[in-house]
VEXMAR-981758 format. One record per residue (C-alpha): residue number from 1; x, y, z. Coordinates in steps of 0.1 Angstrom, whole numbers. Example, Ala and Ser with C-alpha at 12.3 -4.5 7.8 and 13.67 -1.06 7.14 Angstrom:
REM residues 2
<atom num="1" u="123" v="-45" w="78"/>
<atom num="2" u="137" v="-11" w="71"/>
END
This chain:
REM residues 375
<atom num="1" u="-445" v="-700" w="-1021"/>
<atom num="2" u="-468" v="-667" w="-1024"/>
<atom num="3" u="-464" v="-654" w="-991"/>
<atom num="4" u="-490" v="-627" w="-981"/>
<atom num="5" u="-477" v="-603" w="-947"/>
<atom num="6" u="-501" v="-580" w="-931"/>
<atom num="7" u="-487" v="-544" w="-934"/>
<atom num="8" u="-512" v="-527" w="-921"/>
<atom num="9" u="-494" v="-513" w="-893"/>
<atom num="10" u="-469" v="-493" w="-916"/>
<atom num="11" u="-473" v="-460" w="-913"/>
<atom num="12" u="-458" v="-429" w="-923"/>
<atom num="13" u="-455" v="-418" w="-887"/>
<atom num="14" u="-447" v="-452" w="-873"/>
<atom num="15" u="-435" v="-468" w="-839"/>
<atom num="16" u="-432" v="-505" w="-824"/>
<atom num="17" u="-448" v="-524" w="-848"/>
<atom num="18" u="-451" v="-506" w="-876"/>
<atom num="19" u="-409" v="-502" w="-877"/>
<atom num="20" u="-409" v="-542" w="-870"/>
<atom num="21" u="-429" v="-547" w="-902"/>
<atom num="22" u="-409" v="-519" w="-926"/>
<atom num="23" u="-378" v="-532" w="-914"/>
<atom num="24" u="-387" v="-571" w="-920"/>
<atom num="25" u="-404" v="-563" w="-954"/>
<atom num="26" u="-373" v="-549" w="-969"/>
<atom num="27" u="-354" v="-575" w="-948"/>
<atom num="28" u="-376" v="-600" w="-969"/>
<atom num="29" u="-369" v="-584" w="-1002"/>
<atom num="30" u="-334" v="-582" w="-1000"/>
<atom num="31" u="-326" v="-620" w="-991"/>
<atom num="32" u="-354" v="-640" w="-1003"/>
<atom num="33" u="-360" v="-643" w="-1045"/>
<atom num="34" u="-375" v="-676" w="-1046"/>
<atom num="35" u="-408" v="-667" w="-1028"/>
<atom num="36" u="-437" v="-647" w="-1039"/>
<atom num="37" u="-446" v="-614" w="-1015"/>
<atom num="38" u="-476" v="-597" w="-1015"/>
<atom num="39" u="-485" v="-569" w="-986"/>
<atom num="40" u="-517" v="-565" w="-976"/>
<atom num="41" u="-527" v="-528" w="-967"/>
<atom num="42" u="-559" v="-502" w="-970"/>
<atom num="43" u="-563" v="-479" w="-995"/>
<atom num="44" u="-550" v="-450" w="-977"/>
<atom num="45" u="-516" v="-466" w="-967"/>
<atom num="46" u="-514" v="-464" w="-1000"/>
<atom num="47" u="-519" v="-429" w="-1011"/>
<atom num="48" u="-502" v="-421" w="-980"/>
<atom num="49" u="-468" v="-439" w="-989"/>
<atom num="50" u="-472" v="-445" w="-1027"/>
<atom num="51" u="-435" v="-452" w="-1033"/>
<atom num="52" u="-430" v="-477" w="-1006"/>
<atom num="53" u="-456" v="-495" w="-1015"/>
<atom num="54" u="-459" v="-498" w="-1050"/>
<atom num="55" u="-425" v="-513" w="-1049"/>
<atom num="56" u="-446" v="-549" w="-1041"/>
<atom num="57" u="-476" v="-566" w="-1049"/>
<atom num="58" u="-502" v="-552" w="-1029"/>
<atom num="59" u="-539" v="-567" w="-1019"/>
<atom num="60" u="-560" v="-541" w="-1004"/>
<atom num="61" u="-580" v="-545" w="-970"/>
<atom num="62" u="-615" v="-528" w="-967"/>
<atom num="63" u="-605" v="-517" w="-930"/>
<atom num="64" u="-573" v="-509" w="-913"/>
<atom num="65" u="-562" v="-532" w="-884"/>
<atom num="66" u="-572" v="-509" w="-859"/>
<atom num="67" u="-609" v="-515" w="-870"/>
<atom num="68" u="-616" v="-545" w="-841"/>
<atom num="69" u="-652" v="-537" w="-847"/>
<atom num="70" u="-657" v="-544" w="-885"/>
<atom num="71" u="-622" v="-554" w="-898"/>
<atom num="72" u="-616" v="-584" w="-869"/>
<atom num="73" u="-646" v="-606" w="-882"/>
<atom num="74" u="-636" v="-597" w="-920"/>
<atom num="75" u="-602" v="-609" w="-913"/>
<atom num="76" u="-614" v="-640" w="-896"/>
<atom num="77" u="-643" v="-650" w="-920"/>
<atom num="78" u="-641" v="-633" w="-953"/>
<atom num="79" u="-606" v="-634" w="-961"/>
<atom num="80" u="-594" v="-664" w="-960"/>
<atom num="81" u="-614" v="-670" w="-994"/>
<atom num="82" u="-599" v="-642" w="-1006"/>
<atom num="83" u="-565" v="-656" w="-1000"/>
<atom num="84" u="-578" v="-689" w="-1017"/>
<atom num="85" u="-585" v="-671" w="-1052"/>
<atom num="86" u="-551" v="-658" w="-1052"/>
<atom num="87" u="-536" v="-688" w="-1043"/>
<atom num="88" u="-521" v="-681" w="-1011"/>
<atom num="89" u="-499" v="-702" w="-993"/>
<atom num="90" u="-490" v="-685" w="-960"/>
<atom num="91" u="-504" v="-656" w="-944"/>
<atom num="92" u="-480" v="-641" w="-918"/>
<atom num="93" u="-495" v="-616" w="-893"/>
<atom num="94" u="-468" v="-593" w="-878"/>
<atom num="95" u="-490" v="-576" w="-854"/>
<atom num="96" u="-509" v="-605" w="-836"/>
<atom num="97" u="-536" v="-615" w="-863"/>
<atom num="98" u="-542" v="-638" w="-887"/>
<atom num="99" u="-570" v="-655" w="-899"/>
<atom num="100" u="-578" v="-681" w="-875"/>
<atom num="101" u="-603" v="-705" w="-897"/>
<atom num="102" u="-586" v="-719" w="-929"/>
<atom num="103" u="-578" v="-750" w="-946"/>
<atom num="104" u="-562" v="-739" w="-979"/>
<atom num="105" u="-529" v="-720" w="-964"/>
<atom num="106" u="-509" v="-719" w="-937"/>
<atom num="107" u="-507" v="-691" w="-908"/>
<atom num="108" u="-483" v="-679" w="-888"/>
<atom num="109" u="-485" v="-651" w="-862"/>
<atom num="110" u="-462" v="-630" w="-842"/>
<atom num="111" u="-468" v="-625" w="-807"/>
<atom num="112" u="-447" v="-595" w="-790"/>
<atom num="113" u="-459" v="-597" w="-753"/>
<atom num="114" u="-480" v="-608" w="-727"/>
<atom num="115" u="-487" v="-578" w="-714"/>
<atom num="116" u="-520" v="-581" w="-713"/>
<atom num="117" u="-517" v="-610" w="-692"/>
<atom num="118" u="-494" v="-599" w="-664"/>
<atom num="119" u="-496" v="-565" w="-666"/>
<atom num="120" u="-530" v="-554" w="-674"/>
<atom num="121" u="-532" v="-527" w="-655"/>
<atom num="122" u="-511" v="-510" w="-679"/>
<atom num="123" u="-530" v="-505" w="-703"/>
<atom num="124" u="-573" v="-502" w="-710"/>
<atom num="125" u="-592" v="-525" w="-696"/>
<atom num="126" u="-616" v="-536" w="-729"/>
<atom num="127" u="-580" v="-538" w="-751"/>
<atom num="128" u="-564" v="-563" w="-721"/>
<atom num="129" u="-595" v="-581" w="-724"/>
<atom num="130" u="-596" v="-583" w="-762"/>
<atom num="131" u="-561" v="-587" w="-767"/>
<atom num="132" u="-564" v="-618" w="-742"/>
<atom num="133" u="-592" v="-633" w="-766"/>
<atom num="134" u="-568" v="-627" w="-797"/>
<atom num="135" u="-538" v="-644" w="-780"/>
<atom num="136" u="-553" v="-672" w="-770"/>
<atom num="137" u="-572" v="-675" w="-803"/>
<atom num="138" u="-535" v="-672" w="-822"/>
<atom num="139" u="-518" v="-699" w="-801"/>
<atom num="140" u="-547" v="-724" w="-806"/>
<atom num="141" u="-550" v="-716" w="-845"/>
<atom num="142" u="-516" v="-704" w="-859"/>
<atom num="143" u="-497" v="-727" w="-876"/>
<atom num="144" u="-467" v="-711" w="-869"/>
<atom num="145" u="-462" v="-690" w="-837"/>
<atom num="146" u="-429" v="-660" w="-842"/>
<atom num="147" u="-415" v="-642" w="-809"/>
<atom num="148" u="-395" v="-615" w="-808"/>
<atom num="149" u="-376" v="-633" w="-775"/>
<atom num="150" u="-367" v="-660" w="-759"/>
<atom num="151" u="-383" v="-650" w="-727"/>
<atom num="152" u="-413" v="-645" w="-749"/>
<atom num="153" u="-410" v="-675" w="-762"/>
<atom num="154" u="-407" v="-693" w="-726"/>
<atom num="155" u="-436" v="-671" w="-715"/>
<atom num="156" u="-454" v="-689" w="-744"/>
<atom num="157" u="-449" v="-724" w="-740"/>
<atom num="158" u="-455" v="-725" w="-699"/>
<atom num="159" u="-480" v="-702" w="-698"/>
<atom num="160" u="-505" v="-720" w="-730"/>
<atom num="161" u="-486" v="-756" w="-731"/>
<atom num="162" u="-478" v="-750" w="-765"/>
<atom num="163" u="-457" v="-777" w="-783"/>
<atom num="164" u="-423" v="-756" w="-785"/>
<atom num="165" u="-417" v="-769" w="-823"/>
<atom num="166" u="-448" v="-741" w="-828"/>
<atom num="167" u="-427" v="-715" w="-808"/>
<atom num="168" u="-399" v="-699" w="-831"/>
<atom num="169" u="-377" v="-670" w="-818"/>
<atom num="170" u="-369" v="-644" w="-842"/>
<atom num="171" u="-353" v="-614" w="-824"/>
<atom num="172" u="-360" v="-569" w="-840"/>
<atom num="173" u="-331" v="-551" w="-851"/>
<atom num="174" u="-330" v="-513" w="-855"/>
<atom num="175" u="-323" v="-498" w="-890"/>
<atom num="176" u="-287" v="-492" w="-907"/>
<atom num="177" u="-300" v="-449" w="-897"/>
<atom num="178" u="-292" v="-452" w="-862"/>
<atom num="179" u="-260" v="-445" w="-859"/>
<atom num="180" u="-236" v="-416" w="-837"/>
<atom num="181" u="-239" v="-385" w="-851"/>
<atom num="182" u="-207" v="-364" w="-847"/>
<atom num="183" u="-214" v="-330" w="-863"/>
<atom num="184" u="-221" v="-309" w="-830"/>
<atom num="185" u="-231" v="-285" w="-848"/>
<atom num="186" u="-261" v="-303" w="-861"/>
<atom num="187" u="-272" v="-317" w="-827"/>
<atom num="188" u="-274" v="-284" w="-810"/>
<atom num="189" u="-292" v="-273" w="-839"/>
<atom num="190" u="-315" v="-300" w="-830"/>
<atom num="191" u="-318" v="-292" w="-792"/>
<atom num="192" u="-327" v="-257" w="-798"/>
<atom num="193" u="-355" v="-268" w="-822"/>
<atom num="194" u="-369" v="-289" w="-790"/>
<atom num="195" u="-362" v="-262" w="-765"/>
<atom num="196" u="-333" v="-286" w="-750"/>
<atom num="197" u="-308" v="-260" w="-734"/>
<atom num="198" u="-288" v="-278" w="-713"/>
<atom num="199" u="-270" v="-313" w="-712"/>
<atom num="200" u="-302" v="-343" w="-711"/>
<atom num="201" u="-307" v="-381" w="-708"/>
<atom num="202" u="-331" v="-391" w="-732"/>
<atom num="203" u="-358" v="-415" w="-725"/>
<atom num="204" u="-378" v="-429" w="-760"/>
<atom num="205" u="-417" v="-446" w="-760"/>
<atom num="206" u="-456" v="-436" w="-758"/>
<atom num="207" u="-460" v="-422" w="-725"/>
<atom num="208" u="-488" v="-450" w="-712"/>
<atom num="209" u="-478" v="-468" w="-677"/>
<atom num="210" u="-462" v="-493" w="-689"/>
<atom num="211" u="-430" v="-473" w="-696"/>
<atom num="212" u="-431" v="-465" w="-659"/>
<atom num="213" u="-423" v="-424" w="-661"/>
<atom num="214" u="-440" v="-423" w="-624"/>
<atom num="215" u="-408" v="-438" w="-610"/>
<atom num="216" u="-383" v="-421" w="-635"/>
<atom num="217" u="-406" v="-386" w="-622"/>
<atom num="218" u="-400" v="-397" w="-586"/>
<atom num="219" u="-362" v="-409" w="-591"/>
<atom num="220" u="-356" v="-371" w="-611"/>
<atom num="221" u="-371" v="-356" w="-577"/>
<atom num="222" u="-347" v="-377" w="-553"/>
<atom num="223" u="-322" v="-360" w="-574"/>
<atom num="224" u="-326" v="-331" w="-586"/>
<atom num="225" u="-304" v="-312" w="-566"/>
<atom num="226" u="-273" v="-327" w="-578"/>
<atom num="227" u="-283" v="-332" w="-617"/>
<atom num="228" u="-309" v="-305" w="-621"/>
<atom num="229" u="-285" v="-276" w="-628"/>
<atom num="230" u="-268" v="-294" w="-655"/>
<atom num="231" u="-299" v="-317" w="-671"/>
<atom num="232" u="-327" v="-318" w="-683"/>
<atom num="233" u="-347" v="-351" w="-688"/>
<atom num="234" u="-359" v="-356" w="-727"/>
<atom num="235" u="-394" v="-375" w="-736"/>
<atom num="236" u="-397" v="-387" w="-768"/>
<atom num="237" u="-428" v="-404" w="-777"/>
<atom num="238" u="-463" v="-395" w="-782"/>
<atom num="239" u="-491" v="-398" w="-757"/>
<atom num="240" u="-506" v="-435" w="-756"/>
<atom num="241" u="-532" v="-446" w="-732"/>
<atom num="242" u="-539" v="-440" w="-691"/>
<atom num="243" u="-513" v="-411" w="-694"/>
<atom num="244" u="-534" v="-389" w="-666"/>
<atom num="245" u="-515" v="-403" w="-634"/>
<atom num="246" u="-486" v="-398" w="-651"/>
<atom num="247" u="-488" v="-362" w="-656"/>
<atom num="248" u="-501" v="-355" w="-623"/>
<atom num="249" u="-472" v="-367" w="-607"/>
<atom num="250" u="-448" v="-348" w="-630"/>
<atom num="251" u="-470" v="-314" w="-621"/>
<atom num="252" u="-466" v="-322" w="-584"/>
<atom num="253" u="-424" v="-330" w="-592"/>
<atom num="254" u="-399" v="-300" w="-580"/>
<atom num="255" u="-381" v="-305" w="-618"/>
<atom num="256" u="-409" v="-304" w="-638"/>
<atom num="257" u="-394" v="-274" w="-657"/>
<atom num="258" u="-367" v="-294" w="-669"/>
<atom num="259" u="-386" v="-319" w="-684"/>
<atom num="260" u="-393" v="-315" w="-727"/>
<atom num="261" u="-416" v="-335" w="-743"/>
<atom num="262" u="-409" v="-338" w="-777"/>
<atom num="263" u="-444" v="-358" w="-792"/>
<atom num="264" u="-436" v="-374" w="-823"/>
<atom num="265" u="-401" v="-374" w="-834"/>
<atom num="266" u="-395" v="-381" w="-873"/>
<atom num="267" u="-372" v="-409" w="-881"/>
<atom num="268" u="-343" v="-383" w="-896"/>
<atom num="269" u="-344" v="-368" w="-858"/>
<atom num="270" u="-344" v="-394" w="-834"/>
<atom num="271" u="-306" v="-404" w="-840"/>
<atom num="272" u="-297" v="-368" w="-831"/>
<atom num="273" u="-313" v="-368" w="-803"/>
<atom num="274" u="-295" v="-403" w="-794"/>
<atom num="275" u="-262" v="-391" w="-797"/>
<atom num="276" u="-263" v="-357" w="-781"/>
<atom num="277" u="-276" v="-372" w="-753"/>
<atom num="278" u="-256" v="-378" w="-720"/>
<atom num="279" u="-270" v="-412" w="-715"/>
<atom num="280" u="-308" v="-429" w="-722"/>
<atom num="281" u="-327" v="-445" w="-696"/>
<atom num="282" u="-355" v="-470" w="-700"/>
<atom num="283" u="-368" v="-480" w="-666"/>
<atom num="284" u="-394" v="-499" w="-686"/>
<atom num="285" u="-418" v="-525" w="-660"/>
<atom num="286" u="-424" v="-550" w="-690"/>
<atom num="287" u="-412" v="-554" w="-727"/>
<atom num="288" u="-408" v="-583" w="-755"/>
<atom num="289" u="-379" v="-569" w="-769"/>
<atom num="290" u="-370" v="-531" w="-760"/>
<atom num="291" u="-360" v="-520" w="-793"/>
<atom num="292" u="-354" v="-482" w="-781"/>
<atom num="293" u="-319" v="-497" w="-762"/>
<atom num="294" u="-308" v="-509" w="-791"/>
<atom num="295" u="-314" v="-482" w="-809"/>
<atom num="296" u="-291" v="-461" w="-781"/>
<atom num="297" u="-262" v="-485" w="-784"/>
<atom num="298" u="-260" v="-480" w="-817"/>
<atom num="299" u="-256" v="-438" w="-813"/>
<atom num="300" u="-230" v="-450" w="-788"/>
<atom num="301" u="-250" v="-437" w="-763"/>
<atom num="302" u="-250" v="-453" w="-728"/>
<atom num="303" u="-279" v="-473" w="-719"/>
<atom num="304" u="-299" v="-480" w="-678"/>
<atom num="305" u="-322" v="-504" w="-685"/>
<atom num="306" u="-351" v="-525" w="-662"/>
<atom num="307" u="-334" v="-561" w="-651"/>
<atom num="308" u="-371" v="-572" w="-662"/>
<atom num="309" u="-387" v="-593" w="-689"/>
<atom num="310" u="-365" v="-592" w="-719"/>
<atom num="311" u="-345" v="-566" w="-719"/>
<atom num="312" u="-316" v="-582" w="-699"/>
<atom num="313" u="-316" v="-606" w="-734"/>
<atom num="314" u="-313" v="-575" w="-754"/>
<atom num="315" u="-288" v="-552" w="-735"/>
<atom num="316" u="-266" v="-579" w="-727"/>
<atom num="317" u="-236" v="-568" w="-702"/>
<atom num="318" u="-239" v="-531" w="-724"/>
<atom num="319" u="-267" v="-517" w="-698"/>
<atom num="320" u="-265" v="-507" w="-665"/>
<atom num="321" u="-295" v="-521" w="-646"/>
<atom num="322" u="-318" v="-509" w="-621"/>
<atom num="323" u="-353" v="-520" w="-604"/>
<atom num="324" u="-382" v="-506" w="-620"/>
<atom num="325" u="-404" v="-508" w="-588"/>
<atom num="326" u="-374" v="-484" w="-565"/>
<atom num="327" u="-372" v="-449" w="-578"/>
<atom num="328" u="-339" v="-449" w="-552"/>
<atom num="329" u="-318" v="-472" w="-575"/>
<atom num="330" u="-329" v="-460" w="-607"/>
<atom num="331" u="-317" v="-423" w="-592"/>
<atom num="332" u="-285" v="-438" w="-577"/>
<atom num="333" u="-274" v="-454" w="-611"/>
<atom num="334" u="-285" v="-418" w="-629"/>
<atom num="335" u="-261" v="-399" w="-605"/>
<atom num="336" u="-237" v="-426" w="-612"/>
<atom num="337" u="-237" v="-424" w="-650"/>
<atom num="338" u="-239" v="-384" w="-656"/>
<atom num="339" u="-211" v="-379" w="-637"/>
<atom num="340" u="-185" v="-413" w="-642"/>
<atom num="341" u="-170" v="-403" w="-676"/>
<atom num="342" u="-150" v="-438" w="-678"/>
<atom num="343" u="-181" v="-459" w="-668"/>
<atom num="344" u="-197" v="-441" w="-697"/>
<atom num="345" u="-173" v="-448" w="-722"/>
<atom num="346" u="-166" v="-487" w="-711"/>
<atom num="347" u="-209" v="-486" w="-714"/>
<atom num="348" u="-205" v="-472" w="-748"/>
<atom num="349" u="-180" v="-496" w="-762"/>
<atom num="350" u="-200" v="-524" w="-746"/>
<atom num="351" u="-232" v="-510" w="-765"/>
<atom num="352" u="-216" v="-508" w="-801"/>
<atom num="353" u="-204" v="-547" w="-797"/>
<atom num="354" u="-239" v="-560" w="-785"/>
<atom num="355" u="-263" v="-539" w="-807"/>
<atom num="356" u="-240" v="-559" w="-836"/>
<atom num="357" u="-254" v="-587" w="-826"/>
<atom num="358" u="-285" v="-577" w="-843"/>
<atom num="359" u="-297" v="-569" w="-881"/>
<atom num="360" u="-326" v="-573" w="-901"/>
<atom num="361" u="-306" v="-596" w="-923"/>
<atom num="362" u="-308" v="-616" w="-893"/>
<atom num="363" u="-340" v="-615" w="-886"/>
<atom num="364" u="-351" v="-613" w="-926"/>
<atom num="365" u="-335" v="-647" w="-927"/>
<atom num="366" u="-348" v="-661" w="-892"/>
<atom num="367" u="-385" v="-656" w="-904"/>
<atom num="368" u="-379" v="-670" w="-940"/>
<atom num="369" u="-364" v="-706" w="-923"/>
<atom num="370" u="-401" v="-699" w="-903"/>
<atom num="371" u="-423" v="-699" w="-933"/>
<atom num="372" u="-404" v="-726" w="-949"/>
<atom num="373" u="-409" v="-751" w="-915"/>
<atom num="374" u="-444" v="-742" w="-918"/>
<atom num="375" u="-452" v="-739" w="-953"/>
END
């Protein structure tokens, strides 16, 4: 088959998405050498990242899939003749879209969450709206529908009565990079270039609702007198969406001080700041997959993760696991974890087992058995 993948979302300074797509097209090219691969991206994707690229086939898009305006009717009406003159036979979307109107391939989308559906408050109000359009749109029209969990996948099926041989589960990984870094040496290195001075938990995403910072802000204030001469609390991510409340209740917070935000962390950096860290909480209200816990398992770093959604499917028995919506347990487990060296450790040896249970071989293969089922 010529397979054509949307890679749009790559980027040199990536997250979510754009790391799902990097990771599955070398996933691809590493397993598969029957099929035919060609990534579609824009023009400046490609002076941006010339040696990635020009590794594969390439067909370039006029507008970058952040253009809703412009690029969402080219997608939907002008190319799927493109993809007939080069003889397309699937079209696999990795960030929502695909064309929706063709006859002369076949389509398959991956859908990562409903948040716009049950949690729209969390992010603008025109995007919840849009992406509610897309999604439905997708799950009419797709051929082939990927999720990256099964309570994704369940979500799916009840939610749009979709026949479940549509509905195919195909799980992230993190790359072979994250790993424990032992060389102290190099991690304090890295703490001093972040103006981290003390011991710190870590907590990785965009700061946007979502990621529910309000409650890990209030939990830091129930108890800061016990962790606050010792921590500091580590954000790494760079500012999303509805962010305002968020900082507002950090500026009213007694530990404000020994709060760092990082911004935008580059791939080299982020395992560093993994391992050196005492533990990594994700009090997330709502994700598909969580890929930052696994990501911390494999630095060896111990996880507290939401019981919410799907991270329970990723974390396993490795996490321990609070209630987003009660700042009280998220700052009991905290207390717990800094200071219960043995609970740490058994956490950490949990984490290394489960994160193995995940690779981009894994999931390389998992989507190639999906376009041969559909194509």
């Amino acid at each position: 088959m010529k397979i054509m993948i949307d890679a749009r979302s790559v980027d040199v300074r990536q997250s979510g998405v754009g790391n799902h797509v990097t990771q599955l097209i070398l996933g691809l090219k590493t397993i598969d050498r029957r099929n035919r691969y060609i990534l579609m991206i824009t023009r400046q994707q490609l002076n941006a990242a010339p040696g990635f690229f020009r590794e594969f086939e390439v067909h370039v898009a006029p507008f970058s899939s952040e253009n809703h305006v412009i690029g969402d009717p080219w997608e939907f009406f002008i190319l799927p003749g493109a993809l007939r003159k080069r003889g397309i036979n699937l079209f696999h979307g990795p960030a929502f879209m695909a064309p929706p109107f063709h006859r002369h391939f076949r389509s398959v989308a991956t859908i990562h969450d409903l948040v716009a559906f049950h949690h729209p408050h969390t992010i603008p109000t025109k995007y919840a709206f849009y992406m509610r359009f897309l999604i439905h749109l997708m799950i009419r029209k797709a051929d082939g529908i990927i999720t990256v969990s099964d309570f994704i996948r369940g979500e799916i099926i009840r939610q749009f009565r979709v026949d479940e041989s549509r509905v195919f589960t195909v799980p992230n990984s993190v790359s072979d990079h994250f790993k424990p870094v032992e060389d102290r040496e190099r991690i304090e290195i890295l703490k001093r270039k972040y103006g981290i001075h003390k011991r710190y938990f870590l907590h990785v995403g965009n700061i946007e609702p979502r990621k529910n910072l309000i409650n890990l802000f209030k939990a830091c204030d129930l108890v800061w007198n016990k962790l606050g001469g010792d921590f500091q609390l580590v954000v790494v991510g760079k500012r999303g969406w509805l962010y305002r409340e968020i900082f507002e209740t950090l500026r009213r917070a007694k530990f404000a001080e020994d709060v760092v935000f990082t911004g935008y962390v580059q791939d080299g950096d982020i395992p560093t700041l993994y391992s050196g860290a005492d533990f990594f909480v994700f009090p997330s209200l709502y994700e598909g997959f969580g890929l930052p816990i696994l990501e911390a398992m494999r630095c060896g770093v111990p996880v507290i993760a939401s019981r919410v959604a799907s991270l329970p499917e990723v974390a396993g028995d490795a996490a321990l696991y609070v209630d987003p919506n009660d700042p009280g347990d998220i700052a009991e487990k905290m207390v717990k974890l800094a200071f219960d060296e043995t609970l740490k450790e058994a956490l950490r040896r949990k984490g290394f087992v489960q994160a193995a249970n995940f690779s981009w071989e894994k999931t390389a293969k998992k989507t190639l058995d999906v376009y041969e089922a559909v194509g």
